[in-house]
C-alpha positions as CSV (number, residue, x, y, z in Angstrom):
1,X,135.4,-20.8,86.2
2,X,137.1,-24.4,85.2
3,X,137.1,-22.9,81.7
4,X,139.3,-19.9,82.9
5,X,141.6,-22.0,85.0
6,X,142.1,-24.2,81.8
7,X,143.1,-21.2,79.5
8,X,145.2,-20.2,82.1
9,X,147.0,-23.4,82.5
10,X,147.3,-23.6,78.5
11,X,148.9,-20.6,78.1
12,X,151.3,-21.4,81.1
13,X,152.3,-24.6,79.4
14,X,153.0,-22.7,75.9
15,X,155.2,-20.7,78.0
16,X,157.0,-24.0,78.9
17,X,155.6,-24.0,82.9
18,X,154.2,-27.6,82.8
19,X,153.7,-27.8,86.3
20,X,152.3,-24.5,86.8
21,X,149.0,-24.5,89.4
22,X,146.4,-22.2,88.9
23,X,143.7,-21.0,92.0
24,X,141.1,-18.8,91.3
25,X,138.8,-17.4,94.1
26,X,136.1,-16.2,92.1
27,X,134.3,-14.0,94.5
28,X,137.5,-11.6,95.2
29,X,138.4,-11.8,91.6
30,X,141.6,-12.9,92.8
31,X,144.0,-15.6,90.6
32,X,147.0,-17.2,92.5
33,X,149.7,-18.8,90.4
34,X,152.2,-20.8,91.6
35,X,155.0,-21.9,89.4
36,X,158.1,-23.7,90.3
37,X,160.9,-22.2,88.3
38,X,163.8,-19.9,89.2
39,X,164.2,-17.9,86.1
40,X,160.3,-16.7,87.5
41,X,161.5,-16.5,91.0
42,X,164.1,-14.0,89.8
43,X,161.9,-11.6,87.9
44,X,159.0,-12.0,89.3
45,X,158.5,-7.6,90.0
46,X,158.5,-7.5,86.2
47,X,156.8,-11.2,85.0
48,X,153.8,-10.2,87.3
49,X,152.4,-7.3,85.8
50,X,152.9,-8.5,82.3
51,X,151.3,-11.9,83.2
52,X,148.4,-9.8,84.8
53,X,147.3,-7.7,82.1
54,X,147.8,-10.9,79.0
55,X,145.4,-12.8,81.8
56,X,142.8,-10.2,81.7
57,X,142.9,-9.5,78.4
58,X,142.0,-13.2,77.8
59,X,139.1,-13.7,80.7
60,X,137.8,-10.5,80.4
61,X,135.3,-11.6,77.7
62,X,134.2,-14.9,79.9
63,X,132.9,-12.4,82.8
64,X,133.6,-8.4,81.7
65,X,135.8,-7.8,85.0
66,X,139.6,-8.3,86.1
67,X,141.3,-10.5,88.5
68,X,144.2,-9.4,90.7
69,X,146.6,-12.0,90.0
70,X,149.8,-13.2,92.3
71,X,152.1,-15.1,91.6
72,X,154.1,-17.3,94.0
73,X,152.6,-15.4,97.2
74,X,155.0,-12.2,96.0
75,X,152.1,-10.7,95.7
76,X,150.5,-11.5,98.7
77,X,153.7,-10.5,100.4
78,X,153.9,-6.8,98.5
79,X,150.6,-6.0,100.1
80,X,151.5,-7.2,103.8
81,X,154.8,-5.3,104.0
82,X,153.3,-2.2,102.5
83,X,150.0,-2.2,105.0
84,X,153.1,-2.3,108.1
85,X,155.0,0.0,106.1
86,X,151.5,2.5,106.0
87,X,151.1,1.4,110.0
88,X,154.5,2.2,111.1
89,X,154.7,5.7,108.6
90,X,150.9,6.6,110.4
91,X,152.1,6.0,113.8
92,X,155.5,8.3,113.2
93,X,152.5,10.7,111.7
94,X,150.6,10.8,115.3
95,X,154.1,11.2,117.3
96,X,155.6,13.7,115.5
97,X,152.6,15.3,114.2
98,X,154.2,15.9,111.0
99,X,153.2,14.7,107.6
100,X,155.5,11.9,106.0
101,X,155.8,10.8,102.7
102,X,156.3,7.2,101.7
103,X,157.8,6.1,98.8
104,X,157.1,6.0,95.2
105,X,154.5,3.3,94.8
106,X,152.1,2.2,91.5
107,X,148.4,2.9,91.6
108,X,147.4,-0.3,93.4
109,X,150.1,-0.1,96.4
110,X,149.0,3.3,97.1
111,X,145.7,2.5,97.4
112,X,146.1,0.2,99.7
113,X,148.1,2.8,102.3
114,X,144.8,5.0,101.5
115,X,142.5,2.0,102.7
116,X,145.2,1.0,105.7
117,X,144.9,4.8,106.9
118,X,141.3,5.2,106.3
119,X,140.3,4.4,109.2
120,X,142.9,6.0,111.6
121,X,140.7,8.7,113.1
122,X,143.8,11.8,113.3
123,X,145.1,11.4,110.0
124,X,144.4,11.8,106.3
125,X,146.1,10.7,103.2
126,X,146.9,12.1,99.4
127,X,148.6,11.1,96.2
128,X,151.9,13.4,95.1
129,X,153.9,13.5,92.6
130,X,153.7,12.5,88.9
131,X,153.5,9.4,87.2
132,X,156.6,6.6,88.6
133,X,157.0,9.4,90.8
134,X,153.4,9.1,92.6
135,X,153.4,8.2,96.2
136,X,151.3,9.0,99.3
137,X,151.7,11.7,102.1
138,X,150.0,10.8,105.4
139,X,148.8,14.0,107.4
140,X,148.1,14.8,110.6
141,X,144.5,16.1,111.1
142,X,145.9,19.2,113.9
């Protein structure tokens, strides 16, 4: 794992973050980033997936899997507000006994409203729409 952290920090530096910190919790395949610059700060919805997928494309030979990388806890952040968002949208679900539909959301943020609401015993979940589009519908089991 140092040898990951070290390519990581390498191509941080190339990319002129000197000070760039790199945590990797091996188990979770999670990689946390933390870099001190405001240009970042400020793009951060765009940097983050790019800096993802170039990360995985140059670990995945070390071990054959991904890691979920964040950077600057925004990532970390995402996932908390959307698991309230899917707790607040499944209790409006059991009052009104309606279905509602959250808003467009990539592959992995859906996901996690489908594992938030997995275990809610009255309702279900399911993907609409089409590509940017896609989001999840939370259902009321009647």
């Amino acid at each position: 794992m140092k040898e990951t952290i070290q390519k990581v920090q390498i191509m941080l530096k190339l990319m002129g973050f000197e000070s760039a910190r790199v945590d990797v919790d091996e188990e979770h395949r999670r990689m946390s980033i933390f870099i001190d610059d405001e240009t970042v700060q400020s793009r951060i919805a765009t940097t983050l997936p790019a800096l993802e997928h170039i990360l995985n494309l140059m670990v995945r030979d070390e071990k054959g899997g991904t890691f979920v990388v964040d950077l600057n806890y925004y990532r970390k952040e995402r996932e908390r507000l959307i698991a309230e968002l899917a707790r607040v949208s499944a209790h409006k679900a059991v009052v009104t006994k309606n279905e509602i539909k959250m808003p467009p959301m990539n592959a992995y943020e859906r996901r996690l409203v489908h594992l938030e609401i997995a275990t809610h015993p009255e309702l279900k979940t399911e993907s609409a729409g089409i590509g940017k589009e896609r989001y999840v519908v939370i259902k009321h089991l009647q």
